[in-house]
Biotite code that builds the C-alpha atoms (Angstrom):
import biotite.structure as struc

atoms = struc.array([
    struc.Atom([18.253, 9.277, -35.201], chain_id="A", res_id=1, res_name="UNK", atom_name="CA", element="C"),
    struc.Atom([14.568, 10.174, -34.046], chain_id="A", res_id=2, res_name="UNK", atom_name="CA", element="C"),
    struc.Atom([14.531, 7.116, -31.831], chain_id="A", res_id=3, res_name="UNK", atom_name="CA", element="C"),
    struc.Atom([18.152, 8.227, -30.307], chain_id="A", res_id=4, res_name="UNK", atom_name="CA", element="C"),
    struc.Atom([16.942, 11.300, -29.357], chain_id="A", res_id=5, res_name="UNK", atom_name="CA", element="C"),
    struc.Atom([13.912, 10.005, -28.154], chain_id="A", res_id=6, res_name="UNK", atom_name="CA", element="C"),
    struc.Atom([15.717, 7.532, -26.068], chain_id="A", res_id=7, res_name="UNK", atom_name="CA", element="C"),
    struc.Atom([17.536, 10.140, -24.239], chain_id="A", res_id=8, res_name="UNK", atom_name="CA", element="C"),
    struc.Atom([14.611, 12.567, -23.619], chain_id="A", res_id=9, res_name="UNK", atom_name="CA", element="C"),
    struc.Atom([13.403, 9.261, -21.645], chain_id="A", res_id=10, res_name="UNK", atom_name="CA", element="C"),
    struc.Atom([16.257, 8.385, -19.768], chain_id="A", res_id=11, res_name="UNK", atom_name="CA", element="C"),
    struc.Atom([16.964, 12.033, -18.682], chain_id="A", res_id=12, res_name="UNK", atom_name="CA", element="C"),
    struc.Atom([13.437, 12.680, -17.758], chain_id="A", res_id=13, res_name="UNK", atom_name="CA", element="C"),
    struc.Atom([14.201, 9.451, -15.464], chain_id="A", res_id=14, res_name="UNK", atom_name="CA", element="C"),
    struc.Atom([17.086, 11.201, -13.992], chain_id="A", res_id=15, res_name="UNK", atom_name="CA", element="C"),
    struc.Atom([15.211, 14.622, -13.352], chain_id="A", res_id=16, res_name="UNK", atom_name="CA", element="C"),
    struc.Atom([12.470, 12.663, -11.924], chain_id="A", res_id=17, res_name="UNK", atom_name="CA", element="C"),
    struc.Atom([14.243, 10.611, -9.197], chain_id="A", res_id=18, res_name="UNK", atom_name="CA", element="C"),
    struc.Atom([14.657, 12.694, -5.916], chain_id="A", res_id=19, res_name="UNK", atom_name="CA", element="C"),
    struc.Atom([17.865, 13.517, -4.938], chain_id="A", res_id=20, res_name="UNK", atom_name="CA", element="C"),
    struc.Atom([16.994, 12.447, -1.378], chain_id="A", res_id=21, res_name="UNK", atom_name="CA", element="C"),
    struc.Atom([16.003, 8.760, -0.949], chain_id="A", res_id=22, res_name="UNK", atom_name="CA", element="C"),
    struc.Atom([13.338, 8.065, 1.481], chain_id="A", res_id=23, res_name="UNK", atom_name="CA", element="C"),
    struc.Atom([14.266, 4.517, 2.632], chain_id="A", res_id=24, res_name="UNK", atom_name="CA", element="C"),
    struc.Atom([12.635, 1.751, 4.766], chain_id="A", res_id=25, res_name="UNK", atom_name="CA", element="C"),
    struc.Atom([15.202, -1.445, 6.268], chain_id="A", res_id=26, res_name="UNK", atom_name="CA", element="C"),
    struc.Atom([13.425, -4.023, 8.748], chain_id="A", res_id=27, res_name="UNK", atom_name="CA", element="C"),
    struc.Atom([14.872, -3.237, 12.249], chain_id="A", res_id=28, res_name="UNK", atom_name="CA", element="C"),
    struc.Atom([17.322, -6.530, 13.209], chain_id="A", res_id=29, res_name="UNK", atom_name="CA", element="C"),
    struc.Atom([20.783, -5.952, 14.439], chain_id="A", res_id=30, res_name="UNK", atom_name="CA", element="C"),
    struc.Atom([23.222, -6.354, 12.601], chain_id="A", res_id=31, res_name="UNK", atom_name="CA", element="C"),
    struc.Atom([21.612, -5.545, 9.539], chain_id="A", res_id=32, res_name="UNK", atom_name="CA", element="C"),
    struc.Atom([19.610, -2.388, 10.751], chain_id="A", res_id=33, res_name="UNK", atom_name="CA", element="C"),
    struc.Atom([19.531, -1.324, 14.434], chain_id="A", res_id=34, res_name="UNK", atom_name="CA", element="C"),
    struc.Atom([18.950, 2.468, 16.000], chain_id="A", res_id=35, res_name="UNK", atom_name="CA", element="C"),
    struc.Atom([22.369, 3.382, 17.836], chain_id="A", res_id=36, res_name="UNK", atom_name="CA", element="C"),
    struc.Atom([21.768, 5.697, 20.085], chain_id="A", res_id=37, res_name="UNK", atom_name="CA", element="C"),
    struc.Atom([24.964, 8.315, 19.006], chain_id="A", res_id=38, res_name="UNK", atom_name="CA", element="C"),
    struc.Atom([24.558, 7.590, 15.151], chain_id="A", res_id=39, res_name="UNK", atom_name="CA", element="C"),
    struc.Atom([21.123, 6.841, 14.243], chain_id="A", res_id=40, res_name="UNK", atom_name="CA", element="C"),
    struc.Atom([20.333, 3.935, 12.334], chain_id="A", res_id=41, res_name="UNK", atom_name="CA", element="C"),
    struc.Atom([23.123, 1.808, 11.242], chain_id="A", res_id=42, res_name="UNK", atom_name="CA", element="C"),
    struc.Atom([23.962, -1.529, 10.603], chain_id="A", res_id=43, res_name="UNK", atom_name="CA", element="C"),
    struc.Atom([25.211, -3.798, 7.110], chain_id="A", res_id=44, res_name="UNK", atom_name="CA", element="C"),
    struc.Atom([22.350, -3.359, 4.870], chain_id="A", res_id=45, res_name="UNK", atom_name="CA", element="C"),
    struc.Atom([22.486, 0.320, 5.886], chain_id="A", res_id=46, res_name="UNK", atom_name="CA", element="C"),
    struc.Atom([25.862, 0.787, 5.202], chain_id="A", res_id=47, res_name="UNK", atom_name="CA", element="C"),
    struc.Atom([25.448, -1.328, 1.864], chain_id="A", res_id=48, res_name="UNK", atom_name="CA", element="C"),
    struc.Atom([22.329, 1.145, 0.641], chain_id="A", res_id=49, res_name="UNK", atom_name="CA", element="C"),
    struc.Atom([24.460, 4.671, 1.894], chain_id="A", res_id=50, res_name="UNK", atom_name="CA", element="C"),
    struc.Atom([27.240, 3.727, 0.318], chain_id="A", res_id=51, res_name="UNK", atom_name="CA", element="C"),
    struc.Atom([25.609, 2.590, -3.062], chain_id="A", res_id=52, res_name="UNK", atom_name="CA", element="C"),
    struc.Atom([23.214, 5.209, -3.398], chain_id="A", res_id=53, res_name="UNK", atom_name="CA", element="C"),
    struc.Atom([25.621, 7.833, -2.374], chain_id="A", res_id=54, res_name="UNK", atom_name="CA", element="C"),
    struc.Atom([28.155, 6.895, -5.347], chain_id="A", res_id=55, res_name="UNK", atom_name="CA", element="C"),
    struc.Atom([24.707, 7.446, -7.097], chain_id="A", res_id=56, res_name="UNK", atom_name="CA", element="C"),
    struc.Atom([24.532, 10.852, -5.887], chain_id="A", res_id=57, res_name="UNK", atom_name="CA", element="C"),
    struc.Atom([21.836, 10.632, -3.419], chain_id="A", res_id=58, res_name="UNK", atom_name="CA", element="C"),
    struc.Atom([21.216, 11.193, 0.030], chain_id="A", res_id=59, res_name="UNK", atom_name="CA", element="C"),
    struc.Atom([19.221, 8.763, 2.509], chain_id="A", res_id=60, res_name="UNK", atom_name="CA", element="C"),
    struc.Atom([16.942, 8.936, 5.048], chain_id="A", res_id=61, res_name="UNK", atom_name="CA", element="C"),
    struc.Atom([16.675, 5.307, 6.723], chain_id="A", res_id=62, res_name="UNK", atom_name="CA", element="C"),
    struc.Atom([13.725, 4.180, 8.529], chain_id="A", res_id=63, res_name="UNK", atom_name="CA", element="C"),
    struc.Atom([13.290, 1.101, 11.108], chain_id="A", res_id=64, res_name="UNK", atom_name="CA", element="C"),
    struc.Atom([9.891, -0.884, 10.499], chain_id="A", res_id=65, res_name="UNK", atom_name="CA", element="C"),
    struc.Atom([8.634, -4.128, 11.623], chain_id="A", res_id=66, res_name="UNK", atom_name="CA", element="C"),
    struc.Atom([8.152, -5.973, 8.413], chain_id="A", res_id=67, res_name="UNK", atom_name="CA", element="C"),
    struc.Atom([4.666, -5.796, 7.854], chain_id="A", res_id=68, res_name="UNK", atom_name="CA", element="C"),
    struc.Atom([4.781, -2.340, 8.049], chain_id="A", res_id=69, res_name="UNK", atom_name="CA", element="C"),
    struc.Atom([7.751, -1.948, 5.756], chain_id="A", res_id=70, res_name="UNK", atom_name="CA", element="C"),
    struc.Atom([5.572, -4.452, 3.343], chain_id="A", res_id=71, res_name="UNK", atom_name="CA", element="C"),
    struc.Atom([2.332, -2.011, 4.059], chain_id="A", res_id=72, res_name="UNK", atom_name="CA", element="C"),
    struc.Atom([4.467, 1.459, 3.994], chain_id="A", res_id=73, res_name="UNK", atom_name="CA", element="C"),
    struc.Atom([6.381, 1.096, 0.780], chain_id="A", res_id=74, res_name="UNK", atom_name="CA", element="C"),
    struc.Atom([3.182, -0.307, -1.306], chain_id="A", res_id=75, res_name="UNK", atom_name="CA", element="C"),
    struc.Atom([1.167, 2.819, -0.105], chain_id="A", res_id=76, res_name="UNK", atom_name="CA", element="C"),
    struc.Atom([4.224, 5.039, -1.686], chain_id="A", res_id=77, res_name="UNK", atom_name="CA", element="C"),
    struc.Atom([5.855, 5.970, 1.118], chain_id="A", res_id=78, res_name="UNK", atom_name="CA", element="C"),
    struc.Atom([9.246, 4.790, 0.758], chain_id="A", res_id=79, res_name="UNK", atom_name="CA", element="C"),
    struc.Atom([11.735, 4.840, -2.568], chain_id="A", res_id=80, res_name="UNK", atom_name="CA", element="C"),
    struc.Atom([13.467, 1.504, -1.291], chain_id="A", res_id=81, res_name="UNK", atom_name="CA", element="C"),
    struc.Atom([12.398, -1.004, 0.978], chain_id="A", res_id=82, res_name="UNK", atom_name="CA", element="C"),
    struc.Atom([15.048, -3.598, 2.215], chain_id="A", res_id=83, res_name="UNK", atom_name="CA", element="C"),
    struc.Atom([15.356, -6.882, 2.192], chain_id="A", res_id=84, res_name="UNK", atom_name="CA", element="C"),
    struc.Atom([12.148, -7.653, -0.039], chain_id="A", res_id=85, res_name="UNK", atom_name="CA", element="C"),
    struc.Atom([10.750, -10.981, 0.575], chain_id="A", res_id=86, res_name="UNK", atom_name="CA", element="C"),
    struc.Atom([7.540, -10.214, -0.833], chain_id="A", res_id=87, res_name="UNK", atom_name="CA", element="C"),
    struc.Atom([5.146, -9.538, -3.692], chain_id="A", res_id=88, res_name="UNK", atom_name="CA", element="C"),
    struc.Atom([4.092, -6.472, -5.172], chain_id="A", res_id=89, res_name="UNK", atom_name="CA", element="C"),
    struc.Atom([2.090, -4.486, -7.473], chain_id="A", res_id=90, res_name="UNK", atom_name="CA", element="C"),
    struc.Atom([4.471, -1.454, -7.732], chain_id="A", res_id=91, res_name="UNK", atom_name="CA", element="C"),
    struc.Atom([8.172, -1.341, -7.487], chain_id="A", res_id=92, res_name="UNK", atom_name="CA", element="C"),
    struc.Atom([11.405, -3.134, -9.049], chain_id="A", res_id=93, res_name="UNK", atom_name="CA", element="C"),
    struc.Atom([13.590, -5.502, -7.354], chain_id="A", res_id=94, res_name="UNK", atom_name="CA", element="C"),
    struc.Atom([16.903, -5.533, -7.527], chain_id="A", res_id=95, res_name="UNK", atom_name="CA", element="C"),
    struc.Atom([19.825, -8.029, -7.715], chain_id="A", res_id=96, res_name="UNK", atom_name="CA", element="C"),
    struc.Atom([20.107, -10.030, -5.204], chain_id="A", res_id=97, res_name="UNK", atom_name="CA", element="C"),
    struc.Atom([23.081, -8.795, -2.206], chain_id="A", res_id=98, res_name="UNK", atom_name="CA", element="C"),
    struc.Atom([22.000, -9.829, 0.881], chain_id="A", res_id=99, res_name="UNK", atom_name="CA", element="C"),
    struc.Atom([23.339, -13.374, 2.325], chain_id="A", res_id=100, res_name="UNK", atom_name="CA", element="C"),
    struc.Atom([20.356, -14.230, 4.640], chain_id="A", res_id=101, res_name="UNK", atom_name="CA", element="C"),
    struc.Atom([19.993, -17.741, 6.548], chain_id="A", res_id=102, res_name="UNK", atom_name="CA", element="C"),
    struc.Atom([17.232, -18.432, 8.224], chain_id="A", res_id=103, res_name="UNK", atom_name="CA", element="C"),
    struc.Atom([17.812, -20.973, 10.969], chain_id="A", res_id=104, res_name="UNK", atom_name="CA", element="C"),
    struc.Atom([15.876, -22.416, 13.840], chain_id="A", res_id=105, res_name="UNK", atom_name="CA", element="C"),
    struc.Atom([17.649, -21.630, 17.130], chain_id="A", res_id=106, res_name="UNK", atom_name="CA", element="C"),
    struc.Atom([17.311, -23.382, 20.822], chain_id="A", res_id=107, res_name="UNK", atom_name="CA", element="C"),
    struc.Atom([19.425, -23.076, 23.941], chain_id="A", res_id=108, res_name="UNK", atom_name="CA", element="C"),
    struc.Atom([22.021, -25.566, 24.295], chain_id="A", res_id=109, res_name="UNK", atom_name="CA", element="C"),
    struc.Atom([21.012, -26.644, 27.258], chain_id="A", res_id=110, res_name="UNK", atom_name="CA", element="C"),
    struc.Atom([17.921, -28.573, 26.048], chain_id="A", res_id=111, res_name="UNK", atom_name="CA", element="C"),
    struc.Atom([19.947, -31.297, 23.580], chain_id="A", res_id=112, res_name="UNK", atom_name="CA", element="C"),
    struc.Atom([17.132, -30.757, 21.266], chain_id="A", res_id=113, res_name="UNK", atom_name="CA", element="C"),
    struc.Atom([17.321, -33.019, 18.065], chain_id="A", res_id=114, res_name="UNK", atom_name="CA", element="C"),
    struc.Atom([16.126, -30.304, 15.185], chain_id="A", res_id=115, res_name="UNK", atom_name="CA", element="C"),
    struc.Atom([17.650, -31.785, 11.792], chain_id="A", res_id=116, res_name="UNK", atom_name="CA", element="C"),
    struc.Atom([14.858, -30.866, 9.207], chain_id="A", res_id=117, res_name="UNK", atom_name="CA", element="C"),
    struc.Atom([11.961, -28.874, 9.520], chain_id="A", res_id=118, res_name="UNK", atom_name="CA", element="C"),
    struc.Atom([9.531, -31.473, 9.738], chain_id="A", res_id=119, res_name="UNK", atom_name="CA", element="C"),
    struc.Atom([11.538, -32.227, 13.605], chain_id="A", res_id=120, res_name="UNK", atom_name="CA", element="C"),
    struc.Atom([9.260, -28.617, 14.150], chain_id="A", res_id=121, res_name="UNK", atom_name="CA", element="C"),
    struc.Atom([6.456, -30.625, 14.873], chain_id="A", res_id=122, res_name="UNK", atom_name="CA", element="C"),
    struc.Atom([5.046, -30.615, 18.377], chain_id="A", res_id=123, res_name="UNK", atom_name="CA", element="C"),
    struc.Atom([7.502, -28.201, 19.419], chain_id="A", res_id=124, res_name="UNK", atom_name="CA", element="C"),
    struc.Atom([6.823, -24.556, 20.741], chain_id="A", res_id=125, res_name="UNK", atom_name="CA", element="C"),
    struc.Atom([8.225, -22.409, 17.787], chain_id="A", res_id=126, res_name="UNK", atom_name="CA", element="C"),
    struc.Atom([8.713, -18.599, 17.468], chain_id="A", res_id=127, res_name="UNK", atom_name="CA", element="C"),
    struc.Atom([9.202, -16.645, 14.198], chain_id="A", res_id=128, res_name="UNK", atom_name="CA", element="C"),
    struc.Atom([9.215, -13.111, 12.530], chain_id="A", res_id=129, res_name="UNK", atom_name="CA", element="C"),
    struc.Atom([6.497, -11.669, 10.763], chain_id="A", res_id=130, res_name="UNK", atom_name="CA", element="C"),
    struc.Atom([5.481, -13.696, 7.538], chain_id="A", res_id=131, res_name="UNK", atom_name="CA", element="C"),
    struc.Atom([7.673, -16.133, 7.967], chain_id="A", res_id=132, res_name="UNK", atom_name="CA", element="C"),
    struc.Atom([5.084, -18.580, 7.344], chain_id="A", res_id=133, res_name="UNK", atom_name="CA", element="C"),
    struc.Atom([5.143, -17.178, 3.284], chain_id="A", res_id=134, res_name="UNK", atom_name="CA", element="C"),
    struc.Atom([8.758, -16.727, 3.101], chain_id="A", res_id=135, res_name="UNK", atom_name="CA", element="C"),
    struc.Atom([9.611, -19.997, 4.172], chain_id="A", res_id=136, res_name="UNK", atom_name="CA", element="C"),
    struc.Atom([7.065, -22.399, 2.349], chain_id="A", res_id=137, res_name="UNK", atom_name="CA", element="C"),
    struc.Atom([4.118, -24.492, 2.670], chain_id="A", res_id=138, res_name="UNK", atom_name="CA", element="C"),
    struc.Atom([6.277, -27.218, 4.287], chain_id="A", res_id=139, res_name="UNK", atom_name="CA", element="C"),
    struc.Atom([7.551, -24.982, 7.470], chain_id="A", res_id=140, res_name="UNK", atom_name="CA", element="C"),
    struc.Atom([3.576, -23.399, 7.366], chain_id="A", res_id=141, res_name="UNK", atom_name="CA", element="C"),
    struc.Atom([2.620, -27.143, 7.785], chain_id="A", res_id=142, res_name="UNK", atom_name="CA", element="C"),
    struc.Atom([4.926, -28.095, 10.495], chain_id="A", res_id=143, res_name="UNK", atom_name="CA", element="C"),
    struc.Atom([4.191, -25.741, 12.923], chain_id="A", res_id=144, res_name="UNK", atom_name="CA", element="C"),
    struc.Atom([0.531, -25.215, 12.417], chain_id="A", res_id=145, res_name="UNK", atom_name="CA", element="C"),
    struc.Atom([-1.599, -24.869, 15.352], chain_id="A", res_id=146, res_name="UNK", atom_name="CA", element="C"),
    struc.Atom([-1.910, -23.320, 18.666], chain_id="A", res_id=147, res_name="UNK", atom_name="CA", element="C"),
    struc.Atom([1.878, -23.541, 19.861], chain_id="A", res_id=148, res_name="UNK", atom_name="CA", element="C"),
    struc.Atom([3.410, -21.113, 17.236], chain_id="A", res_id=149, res_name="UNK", atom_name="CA", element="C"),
    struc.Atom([3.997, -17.130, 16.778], chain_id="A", res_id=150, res_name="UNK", atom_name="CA", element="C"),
    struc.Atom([5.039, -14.845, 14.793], chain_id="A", res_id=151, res_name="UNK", atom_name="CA", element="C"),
    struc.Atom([6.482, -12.202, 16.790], chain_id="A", res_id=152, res_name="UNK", atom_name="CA", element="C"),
    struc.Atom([8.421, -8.650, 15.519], chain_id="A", res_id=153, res_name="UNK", atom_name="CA", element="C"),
    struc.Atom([10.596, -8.166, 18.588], chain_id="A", res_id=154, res_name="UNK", atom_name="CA", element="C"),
    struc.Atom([13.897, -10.258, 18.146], chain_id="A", res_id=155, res_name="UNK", atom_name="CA", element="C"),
    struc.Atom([14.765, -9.415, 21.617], chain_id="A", res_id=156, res_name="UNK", atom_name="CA", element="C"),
    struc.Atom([11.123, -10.740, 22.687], chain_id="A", res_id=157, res_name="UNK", atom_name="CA", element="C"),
    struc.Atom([11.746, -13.615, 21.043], chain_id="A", res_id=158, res_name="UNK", atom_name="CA", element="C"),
    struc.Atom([14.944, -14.415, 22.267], chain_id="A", res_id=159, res_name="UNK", atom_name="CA", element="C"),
    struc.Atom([14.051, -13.557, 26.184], chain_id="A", res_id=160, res_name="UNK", atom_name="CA", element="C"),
    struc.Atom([11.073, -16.389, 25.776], chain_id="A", res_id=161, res_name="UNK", atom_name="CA", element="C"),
    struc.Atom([13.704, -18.929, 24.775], chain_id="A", res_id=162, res_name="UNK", atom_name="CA", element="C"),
    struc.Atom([15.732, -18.046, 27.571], chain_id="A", res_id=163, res_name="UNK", atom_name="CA", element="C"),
    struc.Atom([13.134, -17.880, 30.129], chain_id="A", res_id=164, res_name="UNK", atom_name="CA", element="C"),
    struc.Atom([11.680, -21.446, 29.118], chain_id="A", res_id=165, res_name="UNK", atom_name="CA", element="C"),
    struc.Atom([8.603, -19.862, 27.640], chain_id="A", res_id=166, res_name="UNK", atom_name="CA", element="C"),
    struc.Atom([9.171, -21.660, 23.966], chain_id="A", res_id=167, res_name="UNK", atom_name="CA", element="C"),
    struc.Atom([11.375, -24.188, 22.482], chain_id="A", res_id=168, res_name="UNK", atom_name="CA", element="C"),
    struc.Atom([12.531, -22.793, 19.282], chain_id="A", res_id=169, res_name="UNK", atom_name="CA", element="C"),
    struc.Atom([13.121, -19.181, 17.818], chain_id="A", res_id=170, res_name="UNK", atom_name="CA", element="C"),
    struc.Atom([12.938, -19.376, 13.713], chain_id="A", res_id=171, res_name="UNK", atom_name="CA", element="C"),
    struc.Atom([15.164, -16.139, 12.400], chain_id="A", res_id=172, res_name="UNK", atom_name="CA", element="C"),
    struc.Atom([18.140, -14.890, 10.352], chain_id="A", res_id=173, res_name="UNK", atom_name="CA", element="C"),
    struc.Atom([20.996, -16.680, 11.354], chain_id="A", res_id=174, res_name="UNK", atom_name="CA", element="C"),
    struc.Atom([23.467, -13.518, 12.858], chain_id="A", res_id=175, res_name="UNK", atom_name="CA", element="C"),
    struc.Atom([20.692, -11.635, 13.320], chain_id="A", res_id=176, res_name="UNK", atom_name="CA", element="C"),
    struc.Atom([19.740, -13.991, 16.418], chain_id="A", res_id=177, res_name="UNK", atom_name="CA", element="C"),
    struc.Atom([23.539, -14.879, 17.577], chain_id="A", res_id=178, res_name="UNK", atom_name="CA", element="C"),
    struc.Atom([24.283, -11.527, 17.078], chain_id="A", res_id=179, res_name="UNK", atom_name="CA", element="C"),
    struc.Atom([21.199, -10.006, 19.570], chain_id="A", res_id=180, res_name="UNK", atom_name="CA", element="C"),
    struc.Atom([22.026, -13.144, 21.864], chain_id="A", res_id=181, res_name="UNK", atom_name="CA", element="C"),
    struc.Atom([25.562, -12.333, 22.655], chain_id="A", res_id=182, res_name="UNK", atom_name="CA", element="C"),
    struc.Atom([24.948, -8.824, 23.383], chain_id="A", res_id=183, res_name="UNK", atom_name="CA", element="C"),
    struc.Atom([21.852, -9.397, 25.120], chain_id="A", res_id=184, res_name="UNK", atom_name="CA", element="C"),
    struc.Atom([22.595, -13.310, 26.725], chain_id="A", res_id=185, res_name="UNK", atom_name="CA", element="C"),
    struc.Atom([26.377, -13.745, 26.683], chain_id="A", res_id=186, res_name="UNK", atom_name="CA", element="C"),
    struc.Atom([26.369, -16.528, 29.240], chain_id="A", res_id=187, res_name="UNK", atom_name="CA", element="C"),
    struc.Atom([23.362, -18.460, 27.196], chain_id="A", res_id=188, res_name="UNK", atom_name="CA", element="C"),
    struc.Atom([24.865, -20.920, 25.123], chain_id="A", res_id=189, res_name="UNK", atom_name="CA", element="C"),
    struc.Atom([22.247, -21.573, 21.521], chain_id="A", res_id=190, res_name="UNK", atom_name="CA", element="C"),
    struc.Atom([22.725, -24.357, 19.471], chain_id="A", res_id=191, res_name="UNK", atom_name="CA", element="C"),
    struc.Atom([21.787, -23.303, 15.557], chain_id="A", res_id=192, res_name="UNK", atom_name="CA", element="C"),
    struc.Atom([20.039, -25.536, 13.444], chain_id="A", res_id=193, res_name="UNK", atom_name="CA", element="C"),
    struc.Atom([20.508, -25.248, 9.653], chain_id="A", res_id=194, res_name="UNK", atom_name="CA", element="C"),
    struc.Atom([17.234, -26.632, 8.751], chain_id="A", res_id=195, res_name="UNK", atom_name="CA", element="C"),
    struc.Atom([16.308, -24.098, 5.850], chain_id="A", res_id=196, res_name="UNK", atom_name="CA", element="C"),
    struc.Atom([17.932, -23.612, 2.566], chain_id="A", res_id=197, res_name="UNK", atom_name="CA", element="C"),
    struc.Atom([19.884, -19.998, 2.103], chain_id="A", res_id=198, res_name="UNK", atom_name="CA", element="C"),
    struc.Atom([18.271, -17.896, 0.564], chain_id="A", res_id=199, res_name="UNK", atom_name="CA", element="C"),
    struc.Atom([19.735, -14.139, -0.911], chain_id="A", res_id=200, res_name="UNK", atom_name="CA", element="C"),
    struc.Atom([17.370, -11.230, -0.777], chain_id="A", res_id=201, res_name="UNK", atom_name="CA", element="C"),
    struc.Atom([17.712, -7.971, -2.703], chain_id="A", res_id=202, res_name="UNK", atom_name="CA", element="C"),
    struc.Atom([15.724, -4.701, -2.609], chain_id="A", res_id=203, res_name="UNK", atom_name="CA", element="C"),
    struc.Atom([12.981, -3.151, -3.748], chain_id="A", res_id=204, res_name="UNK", atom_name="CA", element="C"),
    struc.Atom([12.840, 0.487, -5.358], chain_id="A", res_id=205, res_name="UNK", atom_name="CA", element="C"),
    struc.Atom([10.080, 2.578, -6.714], chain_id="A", res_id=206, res_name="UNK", atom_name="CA", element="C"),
    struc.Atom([11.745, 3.455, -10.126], chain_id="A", res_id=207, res_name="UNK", atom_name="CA", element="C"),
    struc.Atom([13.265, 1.000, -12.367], chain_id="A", res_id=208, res_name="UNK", atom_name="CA", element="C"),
    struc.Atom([16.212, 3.460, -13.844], chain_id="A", res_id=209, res_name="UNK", atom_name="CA", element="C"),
    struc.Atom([17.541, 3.794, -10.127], chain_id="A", res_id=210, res_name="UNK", atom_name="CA", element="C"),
    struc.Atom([17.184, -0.126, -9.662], chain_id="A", res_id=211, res_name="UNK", atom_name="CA", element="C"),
    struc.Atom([19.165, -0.347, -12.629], chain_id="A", res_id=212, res_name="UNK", atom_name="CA", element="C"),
    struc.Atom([22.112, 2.259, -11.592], chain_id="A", res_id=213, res_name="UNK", atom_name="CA", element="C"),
    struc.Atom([22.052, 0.579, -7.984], chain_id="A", res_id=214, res_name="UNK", atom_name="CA", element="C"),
    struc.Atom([22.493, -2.958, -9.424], chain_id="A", res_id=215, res_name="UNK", atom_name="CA", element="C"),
    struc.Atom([25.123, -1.416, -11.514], chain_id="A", res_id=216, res_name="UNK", atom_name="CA", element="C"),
    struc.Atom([26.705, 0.087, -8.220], chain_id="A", res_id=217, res_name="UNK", atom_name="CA", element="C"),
    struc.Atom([26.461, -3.277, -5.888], chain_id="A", res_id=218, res_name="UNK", atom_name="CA", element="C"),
    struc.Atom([28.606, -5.066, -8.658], chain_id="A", res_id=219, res_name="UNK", atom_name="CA", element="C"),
    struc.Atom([31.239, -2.407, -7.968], chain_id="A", res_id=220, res_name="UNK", atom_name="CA", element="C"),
    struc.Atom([31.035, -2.733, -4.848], chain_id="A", res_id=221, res_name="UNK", atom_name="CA", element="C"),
    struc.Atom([31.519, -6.614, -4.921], chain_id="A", res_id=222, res_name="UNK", atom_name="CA", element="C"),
    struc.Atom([34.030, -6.557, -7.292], chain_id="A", res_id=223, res_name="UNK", atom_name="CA", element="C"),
    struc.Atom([36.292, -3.429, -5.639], chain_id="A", res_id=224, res_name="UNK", atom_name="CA", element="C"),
    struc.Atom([35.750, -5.169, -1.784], chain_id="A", res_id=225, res_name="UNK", atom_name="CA", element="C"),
    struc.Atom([34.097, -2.781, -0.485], chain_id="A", res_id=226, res_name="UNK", atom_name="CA", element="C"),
    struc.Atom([31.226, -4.552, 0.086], chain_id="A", res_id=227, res_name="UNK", atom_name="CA", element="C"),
    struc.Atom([33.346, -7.721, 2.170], chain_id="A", res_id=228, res_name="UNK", atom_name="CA", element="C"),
    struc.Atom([34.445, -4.569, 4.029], chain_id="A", res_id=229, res_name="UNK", atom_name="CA", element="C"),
    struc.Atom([31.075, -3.530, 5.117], chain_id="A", res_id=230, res_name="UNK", atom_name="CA", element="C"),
    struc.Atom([30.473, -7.295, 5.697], chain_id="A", res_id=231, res_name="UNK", atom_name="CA", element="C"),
    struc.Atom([33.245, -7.760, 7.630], chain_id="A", res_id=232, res_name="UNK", atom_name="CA", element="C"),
    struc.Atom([32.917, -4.602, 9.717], chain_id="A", res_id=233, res_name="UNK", atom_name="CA", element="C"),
    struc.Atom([30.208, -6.176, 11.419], chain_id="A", res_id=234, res_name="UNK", atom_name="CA", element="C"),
    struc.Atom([31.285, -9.541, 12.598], chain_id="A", res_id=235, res_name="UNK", atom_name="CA", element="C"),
])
C-alpha cells in the first residue's frame, strides 16, 4: 500500500511539474516545418506535435531553427521538445519513432548523372544539411570528403546552386527537396536518387512522463487516421 501511494505522489508531482505551455523547437524544411506568412509556423511535424500534445492538454509555441541550433538550444534547456532528433544527448527522452524521413541525393535531370550507391558520390560536387555527415555514416563521410562538399542550412540555397550549375548533387529529405523545388523551380526537372536507407526519426522531450503520454497519443493517432490525414494534407 505504502509503495501505491508513493507511486502516485510521483506520477502526480510529474503532472504538476510539466508546463502547461510547451516551448517547442522543429528544424525549418517545408513541408515538415515552414513560417507561412498568415498562420505562423506550420507544416506535418507541426501539425503532428499540436495535435498530440493538445489531446495532452497543452499548448505550443513552435520555433524554426537550423539544426545545429535546435541540437545547441534544446541541450542548453531551452526547449521542452525538439523535432526530428537525429542526435545524441545528455538530457532529454526520445520518443517513438513517427516521422518517415528519406534522405536522398538529388540532381537536375538534365545532367543524366549515374548516382546508384553512395560510393558514385565520389568526385562529384555534393551539398548537404547540417550534420549530415553523422547522421548518415562513416561511409557517406568517406565519399565525399574533401574540398568539393558543404553542408549548408538553407534548402532553398541549396537547391538554387543545383540549378544555377554551381554543384552537382544536393543530399536532403526526400519531399523536403521536391517539395521546395516545385514551388520554387517548377520548370526544373530533378532526378532522385535513393541511395540511403530510410530511416524514421522521433522526438526528443525534456521529461520522460510527457514522452511517455505523447508516445501513448501518436499510437492513437496512427491507429484512428488521423495521423495519414495530417500526412496526406500535405502532399
Amino acid at each position: 500500500m505504502r509503495f501505491v501511494l508513493l507511486l502516485l505522489v510521483f506520477i502526480f508531482g510529474q503532472v504538476l511539474a510539466a508546463p502547461s505551455s510547451l516551448k517547442i523547437a522543429v528544424n525549418v524544411g517545408p513541408p515538415w516545418a515552414f513560417y507561412d506568412g498568415e498562420q505562423g509556423v506550420v507544416g506535418i511535424d507541426v501539425d503532428i506535435l499540436t495535435h498530440a500534445f493538445s489531446e495532452l492538454g497543452y499548448k505550443t509555441e513552435f520555433h524554426l531553427l537550423p539544426y545545429n541550433r535546435l541540437i545547441k538550444d534544446f541541450q542548453d534547456g531551452k526547449f521542452d521538445v525538439a523535432s526530428p532528433a537525429a542526435f545524441t544527448a545528455a538530457h532529454g527522452y526520445f520518443s517513438t519513432y513517427y516521422l518517415p524521413f528519406e534522405d536522398v541525393a538529388v540532381s537536375l535531370k538534365s545532367r543524366n548523372l549515374d548516382i546508384s550507391s553512395i560510393q558514385d558520390l565520389r568526385g562529384k560536387r555534393v551539398i548537404a544539411y547540417q550534420s549530415a555527415r553523422n547522421v548518415l555514416g562513416e561511409e557517406f563521410a568517406e565519399a565525399v570528403d574533401g574540398n568539393s562538399y558543404l553542408e549548408e542550412a538553407e534548402r532553398e540555397v541549396q537547391l538554387t546552386l543545383l540549378k544555377n550549375g554551381k554543384t552537382d548533387v544536393v543530399v536532403g529529405e526526400k519531399r523536403l527537396l521536391t517539395y521546395i523545388m516545385s514551388k520554387r523551380y517548377p520548370d526544373v526537372a530533378l532526378t532522385v536518387h535513393p541511395i540511403f536507407d530510410i530511416k524514421p526519426y522521433g522526438a526528443i522531450i525534456k521529461q520522460e512522463f510527457l514522452r511517455d503520454r505523447f508516445n501513448q497519443q501518436i499510437k492513437k493517432m496512427q491507429a484512428s487516421g488521423k495521423f495519414q490525414e495530417i500526412m496526406d494534407k500535405w502532399q
